[in-house]
Structure formats: structure tokens, C-alpha cells
C-alpha positions as CSV (number, residue, x, y, z in Angstrom):
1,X,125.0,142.0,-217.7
2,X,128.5,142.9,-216.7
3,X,129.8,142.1,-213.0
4,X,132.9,140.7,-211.0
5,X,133.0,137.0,-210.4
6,X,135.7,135.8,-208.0
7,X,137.8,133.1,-210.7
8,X,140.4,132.1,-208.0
9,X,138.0,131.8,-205.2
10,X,141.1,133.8,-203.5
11,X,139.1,137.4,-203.2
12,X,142.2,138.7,-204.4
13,X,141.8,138.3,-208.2
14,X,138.5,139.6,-209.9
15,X,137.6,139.8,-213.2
16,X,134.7,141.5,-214.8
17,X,132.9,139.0,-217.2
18,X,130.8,140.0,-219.8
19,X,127.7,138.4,-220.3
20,X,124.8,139.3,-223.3
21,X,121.2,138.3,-222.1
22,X,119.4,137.8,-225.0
23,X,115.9,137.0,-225.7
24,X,112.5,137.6,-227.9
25,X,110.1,140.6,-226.8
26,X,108.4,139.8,-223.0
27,X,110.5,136.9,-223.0
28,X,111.5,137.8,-219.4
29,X,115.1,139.3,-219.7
30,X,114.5,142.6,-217.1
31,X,113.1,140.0,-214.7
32,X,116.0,137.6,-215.1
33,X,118.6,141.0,-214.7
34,X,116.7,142.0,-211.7
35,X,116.5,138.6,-209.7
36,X,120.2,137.8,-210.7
37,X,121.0,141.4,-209.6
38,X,119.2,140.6,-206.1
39,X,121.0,137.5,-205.8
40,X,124.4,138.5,-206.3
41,X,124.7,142.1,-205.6
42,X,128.2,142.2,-206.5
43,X,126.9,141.6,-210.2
44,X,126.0,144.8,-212.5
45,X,123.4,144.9,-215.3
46,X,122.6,147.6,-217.6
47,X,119.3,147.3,-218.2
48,X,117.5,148.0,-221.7
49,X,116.1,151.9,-222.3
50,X,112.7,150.5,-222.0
51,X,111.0,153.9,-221.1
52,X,113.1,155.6,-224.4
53,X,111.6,152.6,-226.1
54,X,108.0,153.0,-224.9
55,X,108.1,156.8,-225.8
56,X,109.0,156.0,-229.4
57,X,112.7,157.4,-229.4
58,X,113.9,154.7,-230.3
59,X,111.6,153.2,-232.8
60,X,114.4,150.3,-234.3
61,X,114.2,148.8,-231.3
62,X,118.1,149.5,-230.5
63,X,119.2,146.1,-231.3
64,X,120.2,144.7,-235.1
65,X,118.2,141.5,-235.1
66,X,115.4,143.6,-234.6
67,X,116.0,145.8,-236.8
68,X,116.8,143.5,-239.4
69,X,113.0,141.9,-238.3
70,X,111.6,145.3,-239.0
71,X,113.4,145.4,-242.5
72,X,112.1,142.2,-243.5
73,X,108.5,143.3,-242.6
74,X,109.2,146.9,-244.6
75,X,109.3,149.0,-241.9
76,X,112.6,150.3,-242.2
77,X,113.6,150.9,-246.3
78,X,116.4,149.6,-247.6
79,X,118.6,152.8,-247.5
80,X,117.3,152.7,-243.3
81,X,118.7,149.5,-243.2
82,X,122.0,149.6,-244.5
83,X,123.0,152.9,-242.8
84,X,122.0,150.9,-239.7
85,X,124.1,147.7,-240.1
86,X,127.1,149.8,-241.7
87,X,126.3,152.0,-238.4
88,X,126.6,148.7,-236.0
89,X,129.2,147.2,-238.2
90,X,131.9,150.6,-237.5
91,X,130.9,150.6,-234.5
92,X,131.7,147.3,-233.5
93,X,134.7,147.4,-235.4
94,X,135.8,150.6,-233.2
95,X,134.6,149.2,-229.7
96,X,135.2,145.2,-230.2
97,X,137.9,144.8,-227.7
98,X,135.8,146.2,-225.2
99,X,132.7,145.0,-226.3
100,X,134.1,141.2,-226.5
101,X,131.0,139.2,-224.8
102,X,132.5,136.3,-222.4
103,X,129.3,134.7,-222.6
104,X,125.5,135.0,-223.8
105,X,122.5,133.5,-221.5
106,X,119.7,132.8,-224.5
107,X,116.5,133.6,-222.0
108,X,114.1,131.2,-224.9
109,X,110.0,131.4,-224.8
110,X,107.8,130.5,-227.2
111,X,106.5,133.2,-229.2
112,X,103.0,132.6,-227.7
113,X,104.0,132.9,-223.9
114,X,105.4,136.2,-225.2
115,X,102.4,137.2,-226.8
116,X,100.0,136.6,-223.6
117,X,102.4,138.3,-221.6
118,X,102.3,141.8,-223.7
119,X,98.5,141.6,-223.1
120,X,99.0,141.2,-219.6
121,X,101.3,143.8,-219.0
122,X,98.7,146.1,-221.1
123,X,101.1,148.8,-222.4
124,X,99.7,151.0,-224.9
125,X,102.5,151.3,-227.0
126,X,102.7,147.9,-227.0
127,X,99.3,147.0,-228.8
128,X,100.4,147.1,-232.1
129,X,102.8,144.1,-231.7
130,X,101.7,141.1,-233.6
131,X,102.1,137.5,-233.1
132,X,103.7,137.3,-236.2
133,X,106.4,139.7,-235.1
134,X,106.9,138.0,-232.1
135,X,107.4,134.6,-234.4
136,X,109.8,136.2,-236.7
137,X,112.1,137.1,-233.8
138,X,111.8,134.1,-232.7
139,X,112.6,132.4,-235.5
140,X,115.5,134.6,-235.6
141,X,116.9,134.2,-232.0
142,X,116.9,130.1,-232.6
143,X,118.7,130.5,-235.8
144,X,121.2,133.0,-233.7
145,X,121.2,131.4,-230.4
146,X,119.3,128.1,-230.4
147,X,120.1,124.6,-229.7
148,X,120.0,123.5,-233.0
149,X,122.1,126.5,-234.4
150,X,125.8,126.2,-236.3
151,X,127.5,129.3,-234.7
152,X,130.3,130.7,-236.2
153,X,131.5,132.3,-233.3
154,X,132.6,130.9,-230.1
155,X,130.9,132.7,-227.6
156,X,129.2,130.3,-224.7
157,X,125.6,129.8,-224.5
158,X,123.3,129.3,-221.7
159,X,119.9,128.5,-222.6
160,X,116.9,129.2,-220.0
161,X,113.2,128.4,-220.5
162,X,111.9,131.4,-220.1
163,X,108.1,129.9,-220.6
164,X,108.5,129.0,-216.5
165,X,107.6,131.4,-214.3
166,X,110.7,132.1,-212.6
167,X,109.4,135.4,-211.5
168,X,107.3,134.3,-208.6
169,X,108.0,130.6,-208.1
170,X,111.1,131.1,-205.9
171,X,112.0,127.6,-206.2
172,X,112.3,128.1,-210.0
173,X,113.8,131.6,-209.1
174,X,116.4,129.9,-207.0
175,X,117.3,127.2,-209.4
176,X,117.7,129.7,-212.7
177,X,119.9,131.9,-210.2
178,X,122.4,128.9,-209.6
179,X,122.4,127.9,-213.6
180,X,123.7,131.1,-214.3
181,X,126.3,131.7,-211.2
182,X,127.9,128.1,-212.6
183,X,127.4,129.2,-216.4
184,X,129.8,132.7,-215.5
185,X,132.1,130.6,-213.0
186,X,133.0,128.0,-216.0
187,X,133.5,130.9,-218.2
């Protein structure tokens, strides 16, 4: 989610912050983009490819933690998974100055919650996702992002439940909105 934030509160000064929202599958990160989106409309998110996803182009899932969890699992071979990471790594290397995150919001559900959404949402090419695979990410994105982690990098955190139901509970709604509007004005 990228988007102005007024720092000096003097609308004269505005910088664009950078902010990562991170989060297991059905964990509710499009939902969190889209209410934060209505809320502050000066904010801009670029949203995941979820319909290149959905149509199998992009079968690694975009993203390196879940493509290392498909590595583990022996989806991709070794020789997929190290042109990958080298991949990500130049990249990264290239594009770091303006990829620099200011922030990272950590929506975090259990692996369970994320599992009975899928089957409510009922997509067919989303049958084939296990529990299991949901768990492994999971285990992943606390060792990453969680509260118990030992980060080397100093990137701030903002952790949400995202086992509430912020989606239609606008009382929840408005309270997640206002975590994150403080979390990017301290940053």
C-alpha cells in the first residue's frame, strides 16, 4: 500500500510512505486494502494479481515466502528455486532504494480461519489448497513477521487480528482503520 500521509499536518509537505501488507492465504489482506482505501482516499494500494493468480499464470504464487513454501513441499525443484531467489535477490539489489518499505502491517489469522474462509469463498482453483499449506505459511509469516520473532531488519510492524471480522462489523472496521492511520503517522 503506497499513499501520501500529511507528516507536518501543514498540507504543504507530503510524503509517500511505503507500507507492505503482509499476511497468510484468505487472511484478509484485499479486504483490509479496500476498506483502508475507502477510508482514506488520498491513500493508494496496488492490489495482488489475484485474477493472474486464479488463472494459473502465475503458479509461484508471486511472492518468495511462498515460493520458498512450495520448495519445501517439492513443488518447485531445486534448480526452480534457486533461479527464483537469485531472480528476487537481483532484483532487489537493482530496485532497493525504491523499493525501501517504511513499514509492514502483519494482517495475522490462524491457519484455520483461513482455511474456512477458502471454502466459503468456493473458488475452484482454490480446492486443492491444504490445511497443511496454509499452516506452513503460517508458520513462516510468525517466524518473518510475528510477535515473538528476532528481526534483523528494522522495518516497523503493525500486527492485526485478522481472525475478527473486520469486514462487516463496522465498529471493528472503524477501529482497524484508526490502528493503521496512527501506525503510518508515527512512521
Amino acid at each position: 500500500m503506497g499513499g501520501e500521509e500529511d507528516i507536518n499536518n501543514d498540507n504543504k509537505t507530503k510524503t509517500t510512505k511505503r507500507i507492505l501488507v503482509e499476511s497468510n492465504i484468505m487472511a484478509g489482506k484485499s479486504t483490509l486494502l479496500r476498506i483502508l482505501s475507502e477510508a482514506k482516499p488520498g491513500w493508494r494500494s496496488i492490489p495482488e494479481p489475484l485474477s493472474e493468480w486464479r488463472s494459473g499464470n502465475r503458479g509461484d504464487g508471486g511472492n518468495l515466502l511462498l515460493s520458498l513454501t512450495l520448495h519445501e513441499r517439492g513443488a518447485l525443484n531445486d534448480t526452480e528455486w534457486h533461479v527464483y531467489r537469485d531472480w528476487n535477490t537481483w532484483l532487489l539489489e537493482i530496485f532497493e532504494p525504491e523499493l525501501r518499505l517504511d513499514g509492514i502491517v502483519y494482517v495475522r489469522a490462524n491457519p484455520e480461519r483461513c482455511a474456512l474462509r477458502l471454502v466459503r469463498r468456493g473458488q475452484a482453483e482454490e480446492r486443492g489448497i491444504q490445511i497443511k499449506y496454509l499452516e506452513q505459511l503460517h508458520v513462516k509469516h510468525e517466524a518473518w513477521l510475528g510477535p515473538s520473532c528476532r528481526r534483523e531488519e528494522t522495518t516497523p510492524v503493525l500486527i492485526l487480528d485478522g481472525n475478527e471480522d473486520f469486514e462487516s462489523n463496522a465498529e471493528k472496521r472503524k477501529a482497524v482503520t484508526a490502528r493503521v492511520r496512527k501506525f503510518v503517522a508515527s512512521l
